[in-house]
HTML snippet that shows the backbone in 3Dmol.js (N, CA, C, O; Angstrom):
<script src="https://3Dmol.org/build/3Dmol-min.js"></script>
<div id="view" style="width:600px;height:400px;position:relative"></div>
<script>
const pdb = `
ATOM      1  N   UNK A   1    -147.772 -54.204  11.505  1.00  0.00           N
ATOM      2  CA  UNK A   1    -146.891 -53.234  12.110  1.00  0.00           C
ATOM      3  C   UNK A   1    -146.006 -52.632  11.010  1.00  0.00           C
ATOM      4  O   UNK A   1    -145.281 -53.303  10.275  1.00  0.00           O
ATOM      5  N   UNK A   2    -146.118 -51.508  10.978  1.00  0.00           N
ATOM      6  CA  UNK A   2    -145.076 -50.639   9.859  1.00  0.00           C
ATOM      7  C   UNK A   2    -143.424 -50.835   9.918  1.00  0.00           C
ATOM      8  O   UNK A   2    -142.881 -50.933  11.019  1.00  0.00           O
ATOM      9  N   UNK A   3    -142.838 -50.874   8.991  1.00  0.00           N
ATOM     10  CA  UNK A   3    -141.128 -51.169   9.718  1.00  0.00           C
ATOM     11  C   UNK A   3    -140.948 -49.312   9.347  1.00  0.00           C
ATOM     12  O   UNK A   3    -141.627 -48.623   8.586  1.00  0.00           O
ATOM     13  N   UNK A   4    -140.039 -49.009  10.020  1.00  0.00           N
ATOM     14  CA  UNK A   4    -139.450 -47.416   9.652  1.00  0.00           C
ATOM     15  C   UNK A   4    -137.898 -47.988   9.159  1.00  0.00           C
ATOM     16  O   UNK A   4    -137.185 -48.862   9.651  1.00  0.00           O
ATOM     17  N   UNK A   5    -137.735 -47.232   8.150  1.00  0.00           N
ATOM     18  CA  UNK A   5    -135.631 -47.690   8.021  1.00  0.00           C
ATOM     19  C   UNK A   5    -135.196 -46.157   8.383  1.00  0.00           C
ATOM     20  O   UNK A   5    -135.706 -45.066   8.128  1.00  0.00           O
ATOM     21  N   UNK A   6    -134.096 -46.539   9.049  1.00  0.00           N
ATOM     22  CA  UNK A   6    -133.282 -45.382  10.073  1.00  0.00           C
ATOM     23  C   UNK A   6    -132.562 -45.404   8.570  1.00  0.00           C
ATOM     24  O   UNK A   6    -132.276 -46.446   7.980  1.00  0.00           O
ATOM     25  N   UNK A   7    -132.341 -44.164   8.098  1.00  0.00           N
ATOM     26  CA  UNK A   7    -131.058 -43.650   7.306  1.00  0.00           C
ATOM     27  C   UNK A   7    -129.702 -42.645   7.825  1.00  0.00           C
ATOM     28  O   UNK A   7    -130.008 -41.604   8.406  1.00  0.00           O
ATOM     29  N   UNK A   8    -128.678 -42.856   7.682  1.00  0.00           N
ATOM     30  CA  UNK A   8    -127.387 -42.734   8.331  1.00  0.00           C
ATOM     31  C   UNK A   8    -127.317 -41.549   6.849  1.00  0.00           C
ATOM     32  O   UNK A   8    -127.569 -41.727   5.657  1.00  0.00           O
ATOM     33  N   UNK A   9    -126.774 -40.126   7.768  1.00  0.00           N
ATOM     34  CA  UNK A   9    -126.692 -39.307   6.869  1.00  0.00           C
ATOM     35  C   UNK A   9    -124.770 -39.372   6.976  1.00  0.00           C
ATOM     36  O   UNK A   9    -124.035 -39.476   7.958  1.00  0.00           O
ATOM     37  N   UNK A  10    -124.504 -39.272   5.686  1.00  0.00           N
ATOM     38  CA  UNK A  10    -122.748 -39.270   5.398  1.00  0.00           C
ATOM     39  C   UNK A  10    -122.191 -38.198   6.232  1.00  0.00           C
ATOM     40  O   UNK A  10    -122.482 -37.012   6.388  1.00  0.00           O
ATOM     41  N   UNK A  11    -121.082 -39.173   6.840  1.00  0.00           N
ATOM     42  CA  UNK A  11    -120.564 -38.283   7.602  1.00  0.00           C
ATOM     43  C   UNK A  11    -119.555 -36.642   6.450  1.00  0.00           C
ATOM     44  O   UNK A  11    -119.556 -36.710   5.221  1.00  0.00           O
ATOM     45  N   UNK A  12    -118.874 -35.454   7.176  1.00  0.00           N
ATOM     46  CA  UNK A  12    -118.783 -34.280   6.591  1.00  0.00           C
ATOM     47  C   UNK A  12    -117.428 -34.911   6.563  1.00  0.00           C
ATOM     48  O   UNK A  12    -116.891 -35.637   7.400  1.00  0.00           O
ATOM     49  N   UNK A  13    -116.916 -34.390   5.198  1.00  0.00           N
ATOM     50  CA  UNK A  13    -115.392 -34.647   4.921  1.00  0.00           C
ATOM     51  C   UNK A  13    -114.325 -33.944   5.869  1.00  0.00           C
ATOM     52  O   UNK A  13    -114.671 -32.865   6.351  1.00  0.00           O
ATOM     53  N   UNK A  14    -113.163 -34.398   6.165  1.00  0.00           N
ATOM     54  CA  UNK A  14    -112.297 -33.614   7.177  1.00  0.00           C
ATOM     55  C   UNK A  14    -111.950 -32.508   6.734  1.00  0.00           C
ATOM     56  O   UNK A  14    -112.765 -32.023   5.949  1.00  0.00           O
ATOM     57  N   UNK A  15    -110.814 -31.756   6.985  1.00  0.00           N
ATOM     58  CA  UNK A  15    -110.162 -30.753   6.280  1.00  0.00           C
ATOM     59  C   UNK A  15    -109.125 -31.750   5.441  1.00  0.00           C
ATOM     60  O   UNK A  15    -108.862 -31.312   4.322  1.00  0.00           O
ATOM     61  N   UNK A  16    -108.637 -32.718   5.704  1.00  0.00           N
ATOM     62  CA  UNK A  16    -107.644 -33.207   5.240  1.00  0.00           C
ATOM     63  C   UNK A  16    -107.424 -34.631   4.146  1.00  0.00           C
ATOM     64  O   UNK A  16    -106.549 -35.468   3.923  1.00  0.00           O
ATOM     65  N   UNK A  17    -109.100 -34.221   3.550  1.00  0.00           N
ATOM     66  CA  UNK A  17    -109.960 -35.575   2.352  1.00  0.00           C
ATOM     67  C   UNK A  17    -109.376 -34.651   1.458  1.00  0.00           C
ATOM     68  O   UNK A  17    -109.267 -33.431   1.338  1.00  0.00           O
ATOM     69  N   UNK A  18    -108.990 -35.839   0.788  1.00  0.00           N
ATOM     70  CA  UNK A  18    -108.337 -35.734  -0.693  1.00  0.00           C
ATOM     71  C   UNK A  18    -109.189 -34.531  -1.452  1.00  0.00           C
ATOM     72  O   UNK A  18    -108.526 -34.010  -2.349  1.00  0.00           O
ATOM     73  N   UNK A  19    -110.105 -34.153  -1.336  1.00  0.00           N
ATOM     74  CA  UNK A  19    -111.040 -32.983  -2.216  1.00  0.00           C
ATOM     75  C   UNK A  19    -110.737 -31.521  -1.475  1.00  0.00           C
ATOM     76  O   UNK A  19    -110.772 -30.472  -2.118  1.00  0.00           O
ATOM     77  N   UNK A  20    -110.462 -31.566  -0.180  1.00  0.00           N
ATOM     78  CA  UNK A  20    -109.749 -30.630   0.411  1.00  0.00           C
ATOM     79  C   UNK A  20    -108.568 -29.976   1.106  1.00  0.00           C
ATOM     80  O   UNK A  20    -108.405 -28.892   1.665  1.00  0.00           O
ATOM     81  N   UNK A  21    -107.590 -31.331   0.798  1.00  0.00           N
ATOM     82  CA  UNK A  21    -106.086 -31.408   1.565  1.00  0.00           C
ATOM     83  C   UNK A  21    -105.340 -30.153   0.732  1.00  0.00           C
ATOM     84  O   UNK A  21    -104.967 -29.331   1.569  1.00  0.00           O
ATOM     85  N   UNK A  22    -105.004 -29.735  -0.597  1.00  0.00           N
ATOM     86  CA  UNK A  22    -104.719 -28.922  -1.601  1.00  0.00           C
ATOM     87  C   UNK A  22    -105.007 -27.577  -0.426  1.00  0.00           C
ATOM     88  O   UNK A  22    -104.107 -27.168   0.307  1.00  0.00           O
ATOM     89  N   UNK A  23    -106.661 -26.910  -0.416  1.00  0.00           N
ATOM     90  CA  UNK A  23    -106.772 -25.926   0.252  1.00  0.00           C
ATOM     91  C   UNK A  23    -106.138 -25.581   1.314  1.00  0.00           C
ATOM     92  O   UNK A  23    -105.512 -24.548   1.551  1.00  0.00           O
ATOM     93  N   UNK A  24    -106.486 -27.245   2.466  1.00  0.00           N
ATOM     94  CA  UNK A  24    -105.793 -26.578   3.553  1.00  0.00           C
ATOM     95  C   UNK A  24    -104.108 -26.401   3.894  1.00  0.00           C
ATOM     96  O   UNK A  24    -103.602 -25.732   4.795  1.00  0.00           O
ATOM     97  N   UNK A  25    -103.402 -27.272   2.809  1.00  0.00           N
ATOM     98  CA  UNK A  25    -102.117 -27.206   2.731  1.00  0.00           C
ATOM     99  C   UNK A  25    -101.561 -25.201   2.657  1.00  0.00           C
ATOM    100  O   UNK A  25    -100.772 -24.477   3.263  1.00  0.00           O
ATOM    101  N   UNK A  26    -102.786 -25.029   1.282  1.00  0.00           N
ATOM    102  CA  UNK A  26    -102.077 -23.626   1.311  1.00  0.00           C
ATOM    103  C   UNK A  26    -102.440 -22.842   1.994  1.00  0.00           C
ATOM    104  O   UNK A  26    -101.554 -22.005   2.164  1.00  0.00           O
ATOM    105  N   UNK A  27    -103.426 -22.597   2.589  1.00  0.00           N
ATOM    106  CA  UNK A  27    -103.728 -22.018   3.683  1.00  0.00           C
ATOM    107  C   UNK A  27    -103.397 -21.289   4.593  1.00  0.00           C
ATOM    108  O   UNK A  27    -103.172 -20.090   4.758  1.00  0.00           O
ATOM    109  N   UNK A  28    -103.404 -23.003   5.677  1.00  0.00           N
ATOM    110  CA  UNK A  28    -102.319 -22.768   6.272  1.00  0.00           C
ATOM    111  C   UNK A  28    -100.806 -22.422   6.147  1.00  0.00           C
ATOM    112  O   UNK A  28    -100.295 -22.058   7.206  1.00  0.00           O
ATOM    113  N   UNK A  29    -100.018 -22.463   5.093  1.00  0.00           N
ATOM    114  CA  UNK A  29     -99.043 -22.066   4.241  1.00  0.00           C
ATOM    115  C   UNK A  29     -98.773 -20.714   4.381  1.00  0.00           C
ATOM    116  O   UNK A  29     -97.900 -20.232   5.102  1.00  0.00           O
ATOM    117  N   UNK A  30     -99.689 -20.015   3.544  1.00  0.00           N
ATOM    118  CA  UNK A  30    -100.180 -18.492   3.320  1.00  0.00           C
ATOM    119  C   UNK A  30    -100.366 -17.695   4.926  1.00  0.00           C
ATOM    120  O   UNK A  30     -99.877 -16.571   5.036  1.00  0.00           O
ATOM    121  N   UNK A  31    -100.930 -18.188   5.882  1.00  0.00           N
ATOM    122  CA  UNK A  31    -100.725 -17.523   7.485  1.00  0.00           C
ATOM    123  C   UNK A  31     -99.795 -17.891   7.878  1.00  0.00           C
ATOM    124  O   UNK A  31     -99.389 -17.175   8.794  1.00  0.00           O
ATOM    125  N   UNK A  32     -98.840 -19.146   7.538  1.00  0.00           N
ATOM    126  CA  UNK A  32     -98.069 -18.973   8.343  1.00  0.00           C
ATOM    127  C   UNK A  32     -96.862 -18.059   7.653  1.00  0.00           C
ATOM    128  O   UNK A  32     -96.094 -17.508   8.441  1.00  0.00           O
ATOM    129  N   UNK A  33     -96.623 -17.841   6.051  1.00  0.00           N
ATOM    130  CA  UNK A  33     -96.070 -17.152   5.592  1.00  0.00           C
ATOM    131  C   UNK A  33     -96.170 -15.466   5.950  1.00  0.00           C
ATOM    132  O   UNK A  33     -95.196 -14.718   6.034  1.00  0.00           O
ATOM    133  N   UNK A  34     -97.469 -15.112   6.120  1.00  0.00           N
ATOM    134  CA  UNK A  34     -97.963 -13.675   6.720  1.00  0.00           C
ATOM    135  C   UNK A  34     -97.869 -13.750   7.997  1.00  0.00           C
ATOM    136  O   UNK A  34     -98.597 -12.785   8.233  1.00  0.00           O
ATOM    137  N   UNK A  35     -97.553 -14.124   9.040  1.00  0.00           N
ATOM    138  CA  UNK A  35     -97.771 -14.253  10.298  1.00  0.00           C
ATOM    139  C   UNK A  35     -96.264 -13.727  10.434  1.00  0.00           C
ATOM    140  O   UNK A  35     -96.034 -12.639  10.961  1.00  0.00           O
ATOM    141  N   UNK A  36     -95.040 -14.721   9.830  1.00  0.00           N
ATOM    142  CA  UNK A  36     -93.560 -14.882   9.519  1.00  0.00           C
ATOM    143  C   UNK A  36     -93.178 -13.048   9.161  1.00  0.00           C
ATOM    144  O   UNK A  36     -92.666 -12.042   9.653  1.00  0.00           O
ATOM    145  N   UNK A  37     -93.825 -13.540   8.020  1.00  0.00           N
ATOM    146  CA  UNK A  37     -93.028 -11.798   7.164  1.00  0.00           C
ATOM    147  C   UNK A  37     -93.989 -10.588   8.407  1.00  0.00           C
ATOM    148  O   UNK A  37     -93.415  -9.499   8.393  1.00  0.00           O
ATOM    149  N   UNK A  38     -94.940 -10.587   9.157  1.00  0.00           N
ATOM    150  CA  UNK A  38     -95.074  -9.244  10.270  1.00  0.00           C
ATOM    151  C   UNK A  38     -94.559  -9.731  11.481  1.00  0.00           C
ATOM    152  O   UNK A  38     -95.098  -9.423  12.545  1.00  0.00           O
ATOM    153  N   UNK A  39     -93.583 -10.451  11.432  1.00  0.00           N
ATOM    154  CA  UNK A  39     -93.210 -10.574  12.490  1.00  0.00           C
ATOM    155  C   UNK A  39     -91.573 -10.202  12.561  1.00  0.00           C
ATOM    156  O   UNK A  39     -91.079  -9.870  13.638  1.00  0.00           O
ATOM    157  N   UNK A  40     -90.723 -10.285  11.268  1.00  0.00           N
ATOM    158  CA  UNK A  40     -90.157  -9.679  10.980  1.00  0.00           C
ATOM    159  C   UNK A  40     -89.902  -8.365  10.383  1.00  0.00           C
ATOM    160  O   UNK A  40     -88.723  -8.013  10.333  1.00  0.00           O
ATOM    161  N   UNK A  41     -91.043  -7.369   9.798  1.00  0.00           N
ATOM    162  CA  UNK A  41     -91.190  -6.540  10.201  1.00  0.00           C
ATOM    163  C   UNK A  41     -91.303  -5.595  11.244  1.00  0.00           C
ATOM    164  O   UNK A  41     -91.008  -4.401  11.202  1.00  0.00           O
ATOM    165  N   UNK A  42     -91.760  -6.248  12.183  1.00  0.00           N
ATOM    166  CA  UNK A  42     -91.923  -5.926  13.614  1.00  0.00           C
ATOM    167  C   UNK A  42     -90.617  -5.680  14.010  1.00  0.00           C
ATOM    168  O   UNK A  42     -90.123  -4.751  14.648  1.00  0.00           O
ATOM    169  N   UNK A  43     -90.188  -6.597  13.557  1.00  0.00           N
ATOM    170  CA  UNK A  43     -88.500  -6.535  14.716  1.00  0.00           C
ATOM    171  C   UNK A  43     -87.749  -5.867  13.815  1.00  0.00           C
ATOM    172  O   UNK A  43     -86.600  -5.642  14.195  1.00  0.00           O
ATOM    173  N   UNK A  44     -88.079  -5.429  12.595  1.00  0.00           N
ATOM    174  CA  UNK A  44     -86.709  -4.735  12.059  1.00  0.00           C
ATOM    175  C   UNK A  44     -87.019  -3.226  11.746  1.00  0.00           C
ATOM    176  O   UNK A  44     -86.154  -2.401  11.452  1.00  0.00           O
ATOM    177  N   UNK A  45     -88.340  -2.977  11.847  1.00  0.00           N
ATOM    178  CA  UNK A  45     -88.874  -1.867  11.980  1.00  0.00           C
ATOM    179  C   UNK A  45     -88.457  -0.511  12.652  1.00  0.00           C
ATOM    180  O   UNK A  45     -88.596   0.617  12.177  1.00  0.00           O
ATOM    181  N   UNK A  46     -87.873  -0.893  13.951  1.00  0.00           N
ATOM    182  CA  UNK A  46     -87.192   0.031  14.985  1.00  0.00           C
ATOM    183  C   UNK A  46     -85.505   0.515  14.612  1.00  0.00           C
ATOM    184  O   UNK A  46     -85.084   1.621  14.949  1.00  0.00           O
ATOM    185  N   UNK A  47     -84.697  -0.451  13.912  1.00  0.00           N
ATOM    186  CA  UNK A  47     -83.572  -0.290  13.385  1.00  0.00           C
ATOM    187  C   UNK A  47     -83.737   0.237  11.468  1.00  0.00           C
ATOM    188  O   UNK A  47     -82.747   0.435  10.764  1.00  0.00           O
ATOM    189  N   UNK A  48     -84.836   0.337  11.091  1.00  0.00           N
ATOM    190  CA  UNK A  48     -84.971   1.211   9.947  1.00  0.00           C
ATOM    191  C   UNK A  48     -85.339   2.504   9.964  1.00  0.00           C
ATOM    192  O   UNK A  48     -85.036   3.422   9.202  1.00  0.00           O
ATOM    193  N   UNK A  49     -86.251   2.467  11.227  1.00  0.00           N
ATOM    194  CA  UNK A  49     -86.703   4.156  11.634  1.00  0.00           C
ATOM    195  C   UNK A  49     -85.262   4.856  12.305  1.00  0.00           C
ATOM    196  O   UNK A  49     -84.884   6.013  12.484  1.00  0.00           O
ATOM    197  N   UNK A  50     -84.887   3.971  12.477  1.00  0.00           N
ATOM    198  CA  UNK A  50     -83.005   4.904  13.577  1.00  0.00           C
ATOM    199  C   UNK A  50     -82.261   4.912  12.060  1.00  0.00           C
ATOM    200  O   UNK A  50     -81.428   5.736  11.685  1.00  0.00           O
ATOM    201  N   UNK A  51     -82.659   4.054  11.483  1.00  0.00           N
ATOM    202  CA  UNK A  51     -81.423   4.551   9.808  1.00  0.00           C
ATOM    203  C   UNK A  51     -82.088   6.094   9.492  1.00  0.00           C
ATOM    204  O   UNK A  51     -81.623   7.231   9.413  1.00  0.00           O
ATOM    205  N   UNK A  52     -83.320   5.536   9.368  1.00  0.00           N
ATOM    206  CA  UNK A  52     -83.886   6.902   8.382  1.00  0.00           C
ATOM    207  C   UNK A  52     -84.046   8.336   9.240  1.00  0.00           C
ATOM    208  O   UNK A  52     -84.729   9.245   8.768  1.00  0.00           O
ATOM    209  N   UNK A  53     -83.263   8.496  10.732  1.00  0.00           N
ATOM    210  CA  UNK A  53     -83.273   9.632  11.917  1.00  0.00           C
ATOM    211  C   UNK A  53     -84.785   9.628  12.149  1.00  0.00           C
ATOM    212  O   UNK A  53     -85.146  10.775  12.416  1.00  0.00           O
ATOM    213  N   UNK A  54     -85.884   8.687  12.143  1.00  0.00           N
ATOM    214  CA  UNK A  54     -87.467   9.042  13.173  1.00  0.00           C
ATOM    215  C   UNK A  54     -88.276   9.205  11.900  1.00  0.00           C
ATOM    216  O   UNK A  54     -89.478   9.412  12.067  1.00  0.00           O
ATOM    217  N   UNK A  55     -87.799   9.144  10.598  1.00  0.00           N
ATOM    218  CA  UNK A  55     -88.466   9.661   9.376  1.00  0.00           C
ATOM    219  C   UNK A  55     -89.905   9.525   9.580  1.00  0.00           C
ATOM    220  O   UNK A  55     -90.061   8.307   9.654  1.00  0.00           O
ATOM    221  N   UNK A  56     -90.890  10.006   9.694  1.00  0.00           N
ATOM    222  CA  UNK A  56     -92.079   9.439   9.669  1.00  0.00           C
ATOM    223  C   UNK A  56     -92.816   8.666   8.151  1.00  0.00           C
ATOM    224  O   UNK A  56     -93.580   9.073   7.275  1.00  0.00           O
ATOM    225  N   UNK A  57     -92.375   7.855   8.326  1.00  0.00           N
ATOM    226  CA  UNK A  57     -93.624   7.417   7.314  1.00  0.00           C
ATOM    227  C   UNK A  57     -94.654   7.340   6.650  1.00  0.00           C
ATOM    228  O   UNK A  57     -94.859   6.356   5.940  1.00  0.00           O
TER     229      UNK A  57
END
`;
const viewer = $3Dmol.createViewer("view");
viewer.addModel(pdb, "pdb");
viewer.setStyle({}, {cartoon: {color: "spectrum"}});
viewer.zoomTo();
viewer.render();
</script>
């Protein structure tokens, strides 16, 4: 009778294994920094167009 050996393929590293924690630190960093700065744009946007009288941009 033949034996077969089952091989166990390595499991996939997380986001958060030492070879990829660096990336996702900045990353996520970087959106939440861009997410931040248009969101304050957003809101200050309406009180710069009333400085500048409707200026179009």
């Amino acid at each position: 009778m033949p034996s077969t050996a089952v091989t166990a393929t390595p499991a996939a590293p997380g986001l958060f294994a030492p070879r990829l924690r660096a990336m996702t630190v900045g990353s996520v960093a970087l959106i939440s920094l861009l997410a931040f700065e248009a969101l304050a744009v957003g809101t200050a946007m309406p009180t710069v167009a009333r400085s500048l009288d409707g200026l179009a941009l």
